[in-house]
ZADREN-235943 format. One record per residue (C-alpha): residue number from 0; residue in three letters; chain; x negated, y negated, z. Coordinates in steps of 0.25 Angstrom, whole numbers, plus 5000, padded with zeros to 4 digits. Example, Ala and Ser with C-alpha at 12.3 -4.5 7.8 and 13.67 -1.06 7.14 Angstrom:
! ZADREN-235943
atom num->0, residu->ALA, chaine->A, c1->4951, c2->5018, c3->5031
atom num->1, residu->SER, chaine->A, c1->4945, c2->5004, c3->5029
//
This chain:
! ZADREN-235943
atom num->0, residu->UNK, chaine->A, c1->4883, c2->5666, c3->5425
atom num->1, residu->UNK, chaine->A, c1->4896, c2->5658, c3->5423
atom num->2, residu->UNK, chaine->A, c1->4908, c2->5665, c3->5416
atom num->3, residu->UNK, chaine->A, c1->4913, c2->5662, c3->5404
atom num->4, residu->UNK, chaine->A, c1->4927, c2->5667, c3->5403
atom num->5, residu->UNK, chaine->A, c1->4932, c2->5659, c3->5415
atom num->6, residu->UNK, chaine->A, c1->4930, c2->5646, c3->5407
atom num->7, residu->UNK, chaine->A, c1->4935, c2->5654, c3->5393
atom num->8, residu->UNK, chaine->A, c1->4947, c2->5657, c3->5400
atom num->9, residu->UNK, chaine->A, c1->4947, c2->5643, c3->5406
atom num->10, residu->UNK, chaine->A, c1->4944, c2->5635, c3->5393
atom num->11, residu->UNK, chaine->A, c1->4956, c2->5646, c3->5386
atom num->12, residu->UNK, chaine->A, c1->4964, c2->5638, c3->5397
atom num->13, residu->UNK, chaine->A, c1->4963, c2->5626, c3->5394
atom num->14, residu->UNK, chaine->A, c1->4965, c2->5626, c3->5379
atom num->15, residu->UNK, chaine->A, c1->4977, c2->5634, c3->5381
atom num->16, residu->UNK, chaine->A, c1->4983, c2->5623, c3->5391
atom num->17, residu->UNK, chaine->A, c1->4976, c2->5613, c3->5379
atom num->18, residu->UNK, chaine->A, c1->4984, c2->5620, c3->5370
atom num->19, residu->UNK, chaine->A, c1->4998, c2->5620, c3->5378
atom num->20, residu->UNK, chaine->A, c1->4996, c2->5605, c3->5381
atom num->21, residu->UNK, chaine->A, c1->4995, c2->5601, c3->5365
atom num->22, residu->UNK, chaine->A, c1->5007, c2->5609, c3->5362
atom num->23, residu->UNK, chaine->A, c1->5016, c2->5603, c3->5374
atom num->24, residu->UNK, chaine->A, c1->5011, c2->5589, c3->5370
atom num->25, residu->UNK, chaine->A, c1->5013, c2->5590, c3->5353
atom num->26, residu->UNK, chaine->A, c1->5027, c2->5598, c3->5359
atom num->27, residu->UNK, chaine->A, c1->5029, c2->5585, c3->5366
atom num->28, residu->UNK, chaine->A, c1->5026, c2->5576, c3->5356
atom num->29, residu->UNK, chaine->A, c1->5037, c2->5584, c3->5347
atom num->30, residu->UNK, chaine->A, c1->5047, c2->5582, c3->5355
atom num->31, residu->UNK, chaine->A, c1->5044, c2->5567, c3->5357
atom num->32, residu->UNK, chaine->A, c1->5045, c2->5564, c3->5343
atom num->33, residu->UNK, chaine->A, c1->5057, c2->5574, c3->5340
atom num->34, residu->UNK, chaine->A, c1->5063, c2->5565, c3->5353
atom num->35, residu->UNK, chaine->A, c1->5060, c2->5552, c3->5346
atom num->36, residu->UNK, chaine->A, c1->5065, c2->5557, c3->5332
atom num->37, residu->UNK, chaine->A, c1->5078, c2->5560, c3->5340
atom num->38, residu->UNK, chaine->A, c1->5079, c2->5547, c3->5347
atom num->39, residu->UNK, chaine->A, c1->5085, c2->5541, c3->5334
atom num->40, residu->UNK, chaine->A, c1->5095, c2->5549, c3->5331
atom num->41, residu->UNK, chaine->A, c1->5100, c2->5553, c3->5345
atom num->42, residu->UNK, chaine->A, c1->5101, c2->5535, c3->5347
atom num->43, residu->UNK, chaine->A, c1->5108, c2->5535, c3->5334
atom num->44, residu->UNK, chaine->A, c1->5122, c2->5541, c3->5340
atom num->45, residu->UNK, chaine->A, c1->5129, c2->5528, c3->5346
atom num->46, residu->UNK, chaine->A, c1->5119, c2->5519, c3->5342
atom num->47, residu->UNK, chaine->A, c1->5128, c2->5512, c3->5331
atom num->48, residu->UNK, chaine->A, c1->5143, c2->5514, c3->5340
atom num->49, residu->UNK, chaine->A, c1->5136, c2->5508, c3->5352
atom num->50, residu->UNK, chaine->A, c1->5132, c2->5495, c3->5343
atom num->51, residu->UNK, chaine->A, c1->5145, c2->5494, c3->5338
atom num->52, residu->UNK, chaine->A, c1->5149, c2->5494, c3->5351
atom num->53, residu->UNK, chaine->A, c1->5139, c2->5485, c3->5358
atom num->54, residu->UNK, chaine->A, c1->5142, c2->5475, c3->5346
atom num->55, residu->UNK, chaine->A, c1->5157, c2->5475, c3->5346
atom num->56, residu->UNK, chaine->A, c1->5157, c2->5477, c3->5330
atom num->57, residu->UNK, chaine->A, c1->5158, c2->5487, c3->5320
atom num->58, residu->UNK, chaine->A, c1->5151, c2->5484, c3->5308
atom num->59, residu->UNK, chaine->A, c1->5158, c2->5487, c3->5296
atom num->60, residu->UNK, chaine->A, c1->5151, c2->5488, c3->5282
atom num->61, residu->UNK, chaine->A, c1->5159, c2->5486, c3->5269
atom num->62, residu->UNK, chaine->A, c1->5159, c2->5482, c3->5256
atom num->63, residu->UNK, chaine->A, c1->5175, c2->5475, c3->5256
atom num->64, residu->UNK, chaine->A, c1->5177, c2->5479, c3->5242
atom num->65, residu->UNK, chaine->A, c1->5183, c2->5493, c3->5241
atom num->66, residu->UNK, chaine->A, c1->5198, c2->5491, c3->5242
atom num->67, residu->UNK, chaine->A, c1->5206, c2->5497, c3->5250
atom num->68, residu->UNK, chaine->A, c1->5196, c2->5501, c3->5260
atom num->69, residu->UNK, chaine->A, c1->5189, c2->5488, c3->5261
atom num->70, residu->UNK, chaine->A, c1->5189, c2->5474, c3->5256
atom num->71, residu->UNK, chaine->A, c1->5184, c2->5460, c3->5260
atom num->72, residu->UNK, chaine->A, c1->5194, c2->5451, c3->5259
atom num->73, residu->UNK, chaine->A, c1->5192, c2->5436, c3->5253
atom num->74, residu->UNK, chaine->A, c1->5194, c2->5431, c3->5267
atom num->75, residu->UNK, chaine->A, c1->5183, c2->5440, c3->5274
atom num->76, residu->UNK, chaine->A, c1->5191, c2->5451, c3->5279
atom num->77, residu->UNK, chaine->A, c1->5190, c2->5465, c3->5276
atom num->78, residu->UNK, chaine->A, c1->5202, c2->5472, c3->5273
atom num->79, residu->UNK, chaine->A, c1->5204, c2->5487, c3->5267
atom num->80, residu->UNK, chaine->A, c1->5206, c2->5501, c3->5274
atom num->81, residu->UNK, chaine->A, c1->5193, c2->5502, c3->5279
atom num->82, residu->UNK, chaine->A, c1->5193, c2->5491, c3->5286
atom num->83, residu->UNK, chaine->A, c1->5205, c2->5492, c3->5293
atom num->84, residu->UNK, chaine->A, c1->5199, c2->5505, c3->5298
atom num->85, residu->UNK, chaine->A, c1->5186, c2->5499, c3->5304
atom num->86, residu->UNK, chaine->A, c1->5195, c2->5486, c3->5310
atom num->87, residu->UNK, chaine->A, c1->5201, c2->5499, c3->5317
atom num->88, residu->UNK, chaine->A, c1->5189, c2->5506, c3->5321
atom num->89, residu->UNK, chaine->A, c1->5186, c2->5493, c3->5328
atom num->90, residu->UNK, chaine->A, c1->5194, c2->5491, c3->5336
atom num->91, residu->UNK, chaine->A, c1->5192, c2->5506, c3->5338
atom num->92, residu->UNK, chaine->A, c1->5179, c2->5503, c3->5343
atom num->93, residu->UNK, chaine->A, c1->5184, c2->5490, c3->5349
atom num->94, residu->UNK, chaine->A, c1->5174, c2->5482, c3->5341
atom num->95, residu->UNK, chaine->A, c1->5175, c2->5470, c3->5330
atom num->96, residu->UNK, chaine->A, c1->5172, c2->5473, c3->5315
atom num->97, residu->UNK, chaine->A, c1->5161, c2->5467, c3->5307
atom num->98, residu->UNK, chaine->A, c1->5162, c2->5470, c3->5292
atom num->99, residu->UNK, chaine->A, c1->5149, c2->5469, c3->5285
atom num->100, residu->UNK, chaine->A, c1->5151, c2->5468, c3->5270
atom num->101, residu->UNK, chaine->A, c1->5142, c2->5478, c3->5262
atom num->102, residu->UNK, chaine->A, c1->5142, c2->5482, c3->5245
atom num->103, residu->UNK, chaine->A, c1->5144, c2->5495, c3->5240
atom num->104, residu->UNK, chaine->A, c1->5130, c2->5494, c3->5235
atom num->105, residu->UNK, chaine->A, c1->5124, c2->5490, c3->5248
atom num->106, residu->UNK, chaine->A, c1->5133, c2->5498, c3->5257
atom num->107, residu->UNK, chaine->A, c1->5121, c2->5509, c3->5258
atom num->108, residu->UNK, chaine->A, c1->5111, c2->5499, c3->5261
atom num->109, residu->UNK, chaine->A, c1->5119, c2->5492, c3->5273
atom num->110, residu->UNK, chaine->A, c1->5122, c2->5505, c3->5279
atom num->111, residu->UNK, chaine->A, c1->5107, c2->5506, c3->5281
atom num->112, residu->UNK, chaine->A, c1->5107, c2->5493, c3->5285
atom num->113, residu->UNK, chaine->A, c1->5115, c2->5496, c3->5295
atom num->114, residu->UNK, chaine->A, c1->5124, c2->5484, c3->5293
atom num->115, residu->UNK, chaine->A, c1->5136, c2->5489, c3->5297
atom num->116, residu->UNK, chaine->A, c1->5140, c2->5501, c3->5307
atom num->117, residu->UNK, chaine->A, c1->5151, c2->5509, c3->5297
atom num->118, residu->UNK, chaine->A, c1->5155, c2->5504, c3->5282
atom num->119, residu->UNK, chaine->A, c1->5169, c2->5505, c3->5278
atom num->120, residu->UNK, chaine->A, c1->5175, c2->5502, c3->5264
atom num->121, residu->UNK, chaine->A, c1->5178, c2->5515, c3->5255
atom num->122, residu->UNK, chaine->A, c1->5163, c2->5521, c3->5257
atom num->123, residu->UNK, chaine->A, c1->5161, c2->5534, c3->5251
atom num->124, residu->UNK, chaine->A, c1->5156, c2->5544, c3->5259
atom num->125, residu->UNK, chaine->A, c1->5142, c2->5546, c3->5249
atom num->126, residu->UNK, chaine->A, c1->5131, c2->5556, c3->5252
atom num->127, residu->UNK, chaine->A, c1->5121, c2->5543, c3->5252
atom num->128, residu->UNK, chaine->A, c1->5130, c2->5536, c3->5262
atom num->129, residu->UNK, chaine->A, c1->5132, c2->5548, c3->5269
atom num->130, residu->UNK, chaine->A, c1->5115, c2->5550, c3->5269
atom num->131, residu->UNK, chaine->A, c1->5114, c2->5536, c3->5277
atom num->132, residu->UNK, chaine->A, c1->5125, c2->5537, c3->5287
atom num->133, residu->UNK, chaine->A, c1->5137, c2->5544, c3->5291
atom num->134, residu->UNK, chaine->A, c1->5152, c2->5542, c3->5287
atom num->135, residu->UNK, chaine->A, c1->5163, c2->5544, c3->5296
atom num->136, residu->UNK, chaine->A, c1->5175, c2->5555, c3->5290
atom num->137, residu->UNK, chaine->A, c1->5182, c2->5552, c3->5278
atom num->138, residu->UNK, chaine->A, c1->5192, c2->5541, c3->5274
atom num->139, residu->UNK, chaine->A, c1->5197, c2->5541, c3->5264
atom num->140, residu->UNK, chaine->A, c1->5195, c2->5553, c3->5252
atom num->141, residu->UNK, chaine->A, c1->5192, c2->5548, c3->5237
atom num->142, residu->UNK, chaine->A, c1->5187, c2->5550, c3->5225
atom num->143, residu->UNK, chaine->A, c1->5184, c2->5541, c3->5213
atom num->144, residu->UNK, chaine->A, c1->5194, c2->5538, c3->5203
atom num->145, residu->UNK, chaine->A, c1->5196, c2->5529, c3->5190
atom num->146, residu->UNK, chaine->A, c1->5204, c2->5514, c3->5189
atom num->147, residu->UNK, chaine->A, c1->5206, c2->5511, c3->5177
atom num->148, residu->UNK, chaine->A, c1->5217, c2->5502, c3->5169
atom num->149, residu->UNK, chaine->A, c1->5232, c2->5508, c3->5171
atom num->150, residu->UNK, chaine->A, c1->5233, c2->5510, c3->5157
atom num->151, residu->UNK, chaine->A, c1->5220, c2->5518, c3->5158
atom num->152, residu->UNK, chaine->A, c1->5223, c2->5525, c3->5169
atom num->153, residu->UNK, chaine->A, c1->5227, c2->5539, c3->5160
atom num->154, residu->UNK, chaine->A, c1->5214, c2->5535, c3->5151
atom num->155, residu->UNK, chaine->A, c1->5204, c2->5537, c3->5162
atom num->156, residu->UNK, chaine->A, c1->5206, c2->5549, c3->5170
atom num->157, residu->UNK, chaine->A, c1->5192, c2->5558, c3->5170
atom num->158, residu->UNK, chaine->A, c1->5178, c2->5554, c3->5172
atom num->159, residu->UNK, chaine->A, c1->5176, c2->5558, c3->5157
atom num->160, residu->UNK, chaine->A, c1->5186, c2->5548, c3->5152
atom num->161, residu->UNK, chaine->A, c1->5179, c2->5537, c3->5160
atom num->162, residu->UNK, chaine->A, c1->5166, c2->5541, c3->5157
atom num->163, residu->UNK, chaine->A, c1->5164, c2->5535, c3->5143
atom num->164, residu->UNK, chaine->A, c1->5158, c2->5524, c3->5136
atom num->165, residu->UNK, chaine->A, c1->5171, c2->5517, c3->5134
atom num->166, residu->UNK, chaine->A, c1->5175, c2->5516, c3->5148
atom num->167, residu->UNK, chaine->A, c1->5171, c2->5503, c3->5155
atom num->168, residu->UNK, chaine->A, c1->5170, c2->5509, c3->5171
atom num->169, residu->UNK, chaine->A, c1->5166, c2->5497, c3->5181
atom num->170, residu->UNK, chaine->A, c1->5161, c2->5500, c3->5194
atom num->171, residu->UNK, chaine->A, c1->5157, c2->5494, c3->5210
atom num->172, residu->UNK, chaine->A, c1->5141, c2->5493, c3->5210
atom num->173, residu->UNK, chaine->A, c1->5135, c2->5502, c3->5220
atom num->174, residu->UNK, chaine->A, c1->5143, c2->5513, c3->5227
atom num->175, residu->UNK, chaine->A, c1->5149, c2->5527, c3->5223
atom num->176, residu->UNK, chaine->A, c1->5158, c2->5520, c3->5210
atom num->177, residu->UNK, chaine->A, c1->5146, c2->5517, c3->5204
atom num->178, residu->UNK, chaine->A, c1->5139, c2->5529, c3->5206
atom num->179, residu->UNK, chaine->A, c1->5151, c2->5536, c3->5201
atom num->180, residu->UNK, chaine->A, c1->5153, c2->5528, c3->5189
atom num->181, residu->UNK, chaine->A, c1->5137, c2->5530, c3->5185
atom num->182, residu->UNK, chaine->A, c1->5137, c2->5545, c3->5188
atom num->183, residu->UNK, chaine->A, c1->5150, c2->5547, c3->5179
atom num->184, residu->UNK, chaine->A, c1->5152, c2->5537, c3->5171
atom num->185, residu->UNK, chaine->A, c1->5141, c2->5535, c3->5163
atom num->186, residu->UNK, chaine->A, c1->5144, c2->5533, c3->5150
atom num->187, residu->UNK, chaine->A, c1->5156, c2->5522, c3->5154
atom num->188, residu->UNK, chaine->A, c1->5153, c2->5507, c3->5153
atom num->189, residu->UNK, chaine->A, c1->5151, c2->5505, c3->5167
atom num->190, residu->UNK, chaine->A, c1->5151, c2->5493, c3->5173
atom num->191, residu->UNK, chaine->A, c1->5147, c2->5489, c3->5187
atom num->192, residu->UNK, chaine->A, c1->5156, c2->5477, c3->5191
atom num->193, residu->UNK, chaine->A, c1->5151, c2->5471, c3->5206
atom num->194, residu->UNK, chaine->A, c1->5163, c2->5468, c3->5212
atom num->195, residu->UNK, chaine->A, c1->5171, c2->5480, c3->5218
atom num->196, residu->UNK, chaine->A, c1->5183, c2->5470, c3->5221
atom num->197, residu->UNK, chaine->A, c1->5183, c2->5465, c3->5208
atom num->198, residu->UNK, chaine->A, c1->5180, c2->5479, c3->5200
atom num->199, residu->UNK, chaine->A, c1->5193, c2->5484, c3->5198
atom num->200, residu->UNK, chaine->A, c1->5198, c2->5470, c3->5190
atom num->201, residu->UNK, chaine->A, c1->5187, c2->5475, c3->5179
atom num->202, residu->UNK, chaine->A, c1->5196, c2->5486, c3->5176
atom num->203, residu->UNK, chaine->A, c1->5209, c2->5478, c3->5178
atom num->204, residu->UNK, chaine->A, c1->5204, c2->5467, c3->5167
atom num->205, residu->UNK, chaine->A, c1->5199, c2->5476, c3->5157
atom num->206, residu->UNK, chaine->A, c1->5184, c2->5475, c3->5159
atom num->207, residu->UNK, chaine->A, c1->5183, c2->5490, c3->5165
atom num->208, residu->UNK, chaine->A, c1->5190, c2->5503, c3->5162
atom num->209, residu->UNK, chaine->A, c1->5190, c2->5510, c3->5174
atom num->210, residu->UNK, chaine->A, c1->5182, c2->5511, c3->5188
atom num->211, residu->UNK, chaine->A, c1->5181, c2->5523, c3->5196
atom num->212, residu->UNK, chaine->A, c1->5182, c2->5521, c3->5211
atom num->213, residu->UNK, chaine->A, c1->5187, c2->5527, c3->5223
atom num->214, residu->UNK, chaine->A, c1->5202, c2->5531, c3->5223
atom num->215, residu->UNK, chaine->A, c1->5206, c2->5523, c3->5234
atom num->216, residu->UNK, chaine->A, c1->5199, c2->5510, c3->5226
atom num->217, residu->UNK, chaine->A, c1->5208, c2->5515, c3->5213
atom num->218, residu->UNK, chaine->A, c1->5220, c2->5517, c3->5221
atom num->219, residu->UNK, chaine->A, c1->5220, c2->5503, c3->5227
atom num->220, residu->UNK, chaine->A, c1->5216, c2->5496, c3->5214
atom num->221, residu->UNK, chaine->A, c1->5227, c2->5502, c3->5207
atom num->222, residu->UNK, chaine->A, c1->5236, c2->5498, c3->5218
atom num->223, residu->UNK, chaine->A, c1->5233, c2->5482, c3->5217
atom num->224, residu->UNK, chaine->A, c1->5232, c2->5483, c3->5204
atom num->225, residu->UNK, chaine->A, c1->5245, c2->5489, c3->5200
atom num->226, residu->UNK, chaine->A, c1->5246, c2->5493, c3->5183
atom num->227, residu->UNK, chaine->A, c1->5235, c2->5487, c3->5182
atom num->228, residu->UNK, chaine->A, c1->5223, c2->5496, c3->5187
atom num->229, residu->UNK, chaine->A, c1->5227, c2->5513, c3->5191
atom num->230, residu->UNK, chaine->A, c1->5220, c2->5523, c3->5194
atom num->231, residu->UNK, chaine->A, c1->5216, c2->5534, c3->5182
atom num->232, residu->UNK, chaine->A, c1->5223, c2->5546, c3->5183
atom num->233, residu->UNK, chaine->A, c1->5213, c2->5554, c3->5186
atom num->234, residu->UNK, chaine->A, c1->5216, c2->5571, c3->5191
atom num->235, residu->UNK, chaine->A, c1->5206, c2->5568, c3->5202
atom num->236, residu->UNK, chaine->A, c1->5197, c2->5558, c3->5208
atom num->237, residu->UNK, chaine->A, c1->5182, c2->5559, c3->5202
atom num->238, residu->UNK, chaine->A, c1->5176, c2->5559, c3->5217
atom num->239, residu->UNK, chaine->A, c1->5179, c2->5565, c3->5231
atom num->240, residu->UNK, chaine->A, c1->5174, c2->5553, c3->5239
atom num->241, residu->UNK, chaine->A, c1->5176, c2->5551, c3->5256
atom num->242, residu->UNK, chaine->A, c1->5178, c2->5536, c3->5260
atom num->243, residu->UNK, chaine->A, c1->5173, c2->5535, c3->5274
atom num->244, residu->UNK, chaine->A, c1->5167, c2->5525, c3->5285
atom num->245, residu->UNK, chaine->A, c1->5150, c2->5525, c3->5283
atom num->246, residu->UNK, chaine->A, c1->5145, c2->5523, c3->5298
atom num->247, residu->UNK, chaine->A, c1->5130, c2->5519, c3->5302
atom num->248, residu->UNK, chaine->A, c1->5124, c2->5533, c3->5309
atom num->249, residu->UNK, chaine->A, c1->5130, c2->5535, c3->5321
atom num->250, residu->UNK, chaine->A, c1->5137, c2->5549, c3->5328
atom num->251, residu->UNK, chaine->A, c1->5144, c2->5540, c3->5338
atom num->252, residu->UNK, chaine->A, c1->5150, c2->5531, c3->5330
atom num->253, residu->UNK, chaine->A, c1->5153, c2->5542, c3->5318
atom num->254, residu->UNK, chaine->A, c1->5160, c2->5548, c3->5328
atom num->255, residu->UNK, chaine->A, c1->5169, c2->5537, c3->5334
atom num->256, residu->UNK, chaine->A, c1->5172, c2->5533, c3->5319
atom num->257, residu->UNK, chaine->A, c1->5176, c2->5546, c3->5315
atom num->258, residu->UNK, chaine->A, c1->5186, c2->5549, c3->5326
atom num->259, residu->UNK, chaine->A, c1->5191, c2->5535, c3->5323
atom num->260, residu->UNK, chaine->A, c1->5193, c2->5538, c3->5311
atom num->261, residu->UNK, chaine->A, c1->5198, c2->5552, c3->5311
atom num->262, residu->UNK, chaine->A, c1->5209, c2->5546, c3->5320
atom num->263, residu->UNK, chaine->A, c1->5215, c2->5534, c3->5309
atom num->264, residu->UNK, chaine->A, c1->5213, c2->5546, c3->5298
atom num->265, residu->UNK, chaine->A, c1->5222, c2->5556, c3->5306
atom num->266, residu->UNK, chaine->A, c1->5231, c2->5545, c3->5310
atom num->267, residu->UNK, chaine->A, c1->5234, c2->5540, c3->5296
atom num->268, residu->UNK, chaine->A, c1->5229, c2->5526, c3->5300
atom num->269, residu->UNK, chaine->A, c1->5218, c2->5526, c3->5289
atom num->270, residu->UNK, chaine->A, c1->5228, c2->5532, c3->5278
atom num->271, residu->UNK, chaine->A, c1->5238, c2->5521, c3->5283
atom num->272, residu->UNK, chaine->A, c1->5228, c2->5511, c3->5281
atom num->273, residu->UNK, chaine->A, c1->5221, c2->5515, c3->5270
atom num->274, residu->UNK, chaine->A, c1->5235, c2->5514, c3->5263
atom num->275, residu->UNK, chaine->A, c1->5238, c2->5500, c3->5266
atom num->276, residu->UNK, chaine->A, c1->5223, c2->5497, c3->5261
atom num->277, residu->UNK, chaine->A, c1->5226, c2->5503, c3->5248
atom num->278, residu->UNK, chaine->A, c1->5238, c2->5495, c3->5243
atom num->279, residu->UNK, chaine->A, c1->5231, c2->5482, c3->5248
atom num->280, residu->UNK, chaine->A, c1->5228, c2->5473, c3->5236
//
C-alpha cells in the first residue's frame, strides 16, 4: 500500500518553494520599477550644466523691459544689472550668451518650454515659480511701493488712500504688479496698459495716478525723471519680495550658479553694479 504522507510532505514542498518564488519575483518586479522611477531624477543632476557645456551657450531668458535689471536696447543689445551679471557667468562658465526674449505673461510658459536654461530680469522669487523650478539665492530684497506725480507724493502714502474710486492705478499685464493691484486695489480705476517701457509715461502725462511696482522700478524711475515722477512716501514698502535668478532643474548647475553668485554678492560686485544700473536712463 503507498503512503501518503511522503507526497503530503512533498507536495507542502513544493508550494512552499511556489510561494518563495512569487514573492522573490513581485520583490523583483518592485524594485525594477522603484529603479526606473529613479532613473529620471538620478539623470536629471548635470543634465542641463553638461548641455550648456556641450553647446558653448547659456541660454538666457528675459523680458528687456524691467529697468534697471534688464532692458532691450533699440539696437538689439541688452543692457541692465542683470545682465551684466550673466555676461559674467559666461565667461564664468567660458561659454557665449544667448538671450531669448520672453513676457512677463509668458515667462511661466517658456520656463516649461524649456526655452532658456536660467531667466534673469527682476523675477520674483513666487510660490508658483518656485513650484516649477528652482531659483538660485537672493539678489536683490524688495517690496512693492507706489510712483505717483511729485506733487502727489504726500497724497498717496497707504494702500487705503490708493484704493478708492477716484484713484486711476495703471498696471504691466501678467505678473506680481498686476496680481497685486487686483488683489488690493479693487475699488480703484484700474487700467492695464501693455507696454511696461512706456507705463510709467501714463503717470507722468496725467493719464494715471499712480502705479505700484517694485522698489528698485520706483527708484530708478524717479531718478530719470527727476521732479517729475517720486516715489510716495510711504512708512514701509507693501510687499517683502526676493529678486533672484529662475534656473531649469538642475542640482549641478544650481550649485555652480550659486557659489558663483555668493561670491559677486560678498564681493560687492553685484552692489557696484546694480548701482550703476539704477542711475542709467
Amino acid at each position: 500500500m503507498r503512503s501518503t504522507s511522503g507526497s503530503g510532505t512533498q507536495r507542502k514542498r513544493r508550494n512552499k518553494r511556489q510561494v518563495t518564488f512569487t514573492v522573490m519575483k513581485r520583490i523583483g518586479a518592485a524594485i525594477v520599477l522603484l529603479g526606473v522611477l529613479i532613473m529620471p531624477l538620478a539623470a536629471q543632476a548635470g543634465d542641463i550644466l553638461e548641455h550648456i557645456h556641450a553647446s558653448g551657450a547659456l541660454r538666457v531668458g528675459t523680458t528687456g523691459d524691467y529697468k534697471p535689471f534688464s532692458f532691450h536696447n533699440a539696437d538689439g543689445s541688452y543692457s541692465g544689472a542683470d545682465i551684466e551679471m550673466v555676461q559674467r557667468l559666461g565667461k564664468k562658465l567660458n561659454v557665449t550668451i544667448e538671450f531669448v526674449r520672453t513676457a512677463w505673461s509668458a515667462l511661466s510658459h517658456d520656463y516649461e518650454a524649456k526655452r532658456f536654461d536660467l531667466a534673469v530680469g527682476g523675477i520674483s522669487r513666487l510660490p508658483a515659480r518656485a513650484a516649477l523650478g528652482p531659483f538660485t539665492h537672493a539678489v536683490y530684497t524688495d517690496g512693492k511701493r507706489p510712483i505717483v506725480r511729485c506733487a502727489d507724493r504726500d497724497r498717496y502714502t497707504s494702500i487705503a488712500t490708493l484704493n478708492q474710486p477716484g484713484v486711476r492705478i495703471v498696471v504691466n499685464p501678467g505678473a506680481s504688479n498686476e496680481a497685486f493691484a487686483h488683489a488690493n486695489l479693487g475699488a480703484a480705476q484700474l487700467t492695464v496698459h501693455r507696454d511696461n517701457v512706456t507705463v510709467f509715461d501714463e503717470i507722468a502725462a496725467g493719464r494715471a495716478d499712480a502705479m505700484v511696482t517694485d522698489g528698485a522700478e520706483v527708484t530708478h524711475e524717479a531718478l530719470v525723471h527727476p521732479g517729475v515722477l517720486c516715489a510716495a512716501n510711504v512708512t514701509a514698502p507693501f510687499t517683502h519680495d526676493e529678486k533672484a535668478y529662475w534656473l531649469q532643474p538642475d542640482e549641478d548647475f544650481l550649485a555652480t550658479v550659486n557659489t558663483w553668485l555668493d561670491g559677486e554678492l560678498t564681493s560687492g560686485e553685484w552692489q557696484r553694479t546694480f548701482d550703476r544700473a539704477i542711475a542709467q536712463p
